[in-house]
C-alpha positions in Angstrom: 0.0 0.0 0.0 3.0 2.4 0.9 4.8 1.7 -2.7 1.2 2.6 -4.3 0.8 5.7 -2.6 4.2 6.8 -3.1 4.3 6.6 -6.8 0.1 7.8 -7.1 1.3 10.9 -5.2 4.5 11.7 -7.6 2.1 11.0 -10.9 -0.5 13.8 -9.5 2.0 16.0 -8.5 3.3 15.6 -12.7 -0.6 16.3 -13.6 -1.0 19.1 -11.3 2.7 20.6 -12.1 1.1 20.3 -16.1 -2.1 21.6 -15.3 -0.4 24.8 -13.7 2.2 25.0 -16.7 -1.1 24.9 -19.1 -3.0 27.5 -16.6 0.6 29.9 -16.4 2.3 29.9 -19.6 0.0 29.6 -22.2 -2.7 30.5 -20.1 -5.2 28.8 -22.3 -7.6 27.1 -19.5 -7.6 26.6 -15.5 -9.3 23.7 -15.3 -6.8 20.9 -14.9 -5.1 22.8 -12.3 -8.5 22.5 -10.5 -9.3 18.6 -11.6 -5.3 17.7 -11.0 -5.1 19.3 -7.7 -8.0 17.9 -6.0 -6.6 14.7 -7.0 -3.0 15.3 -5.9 -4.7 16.5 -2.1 -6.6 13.3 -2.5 -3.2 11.4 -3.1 -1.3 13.1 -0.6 -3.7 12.7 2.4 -3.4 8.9 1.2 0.4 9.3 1.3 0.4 10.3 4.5 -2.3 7.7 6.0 -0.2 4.9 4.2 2.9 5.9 6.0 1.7 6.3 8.9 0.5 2.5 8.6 3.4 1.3 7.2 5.8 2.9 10.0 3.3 1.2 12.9 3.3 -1.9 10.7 7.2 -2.0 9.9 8.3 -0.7 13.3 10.0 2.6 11.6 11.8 5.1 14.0 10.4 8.2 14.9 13.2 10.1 12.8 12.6 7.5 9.5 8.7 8.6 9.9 9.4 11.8 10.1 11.6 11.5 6.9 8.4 9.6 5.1 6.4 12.4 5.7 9.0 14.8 4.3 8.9 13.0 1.5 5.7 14.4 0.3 6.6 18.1 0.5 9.1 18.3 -2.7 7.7 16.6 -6.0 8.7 13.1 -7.1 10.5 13.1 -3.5 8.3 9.9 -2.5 9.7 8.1 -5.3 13.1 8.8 -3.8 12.2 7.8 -0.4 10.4 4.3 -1.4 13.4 3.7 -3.7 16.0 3.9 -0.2 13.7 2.5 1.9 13.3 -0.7 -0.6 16.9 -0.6 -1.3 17.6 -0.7 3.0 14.7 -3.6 3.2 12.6 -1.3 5.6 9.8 -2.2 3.5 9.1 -5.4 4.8 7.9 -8.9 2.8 5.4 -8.7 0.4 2.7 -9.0 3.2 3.9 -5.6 4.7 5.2 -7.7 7.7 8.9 -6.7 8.7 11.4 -8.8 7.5 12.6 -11.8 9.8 9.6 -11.6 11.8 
């Protein structure tokens, strides 16, 4: 559920950083930036929920938590973070138990 969340919330923030290119330079229409950012809020409340369950699941630290939920500030960053977290095995098994237990 994390890995899903992390990658839906980078592909809205791509949609919502078109929509506001569209709406800003050409300024042709405003209406993806309104469609696009309700879904990137959407996707980043569901982010946040999703690390939150996955750092009580995975018995993260505070500071790694913290880090996860930095993650969703900067665009693409949640990519960034999922790809060291995987890399580091603080992901867990496939059942989103931690590993070894």
């Amino acid at each position: 559920m994390f890995v899903i969340a992390a990658i839906v919330e980078a592909c809205t923030w791509a949609a919502l950083l078109v929509g506001m290119y569209v709406k800003y330079v050409p300024e042709t229409t405003t209406v993806l930036v309104s469609i696009f950012g309700a879904l990137h809020g959407a996707a980043f409340v569901a982010y946040l929920g999703a690390t939150l369950f996955a750092a009580s699941r995975l018995r993260w630290s505070w500071s790694l938590t913290v880090w996860a939920l930095l993650a969703s500030i900067p665009p693409f960053t949640t990519l960034v973070f999922e790809a060291i977290a995987r890399r580091r095995g603080l992901l867990g098994d496939a059942e989103g138990t931690p590993d070894g237990a």
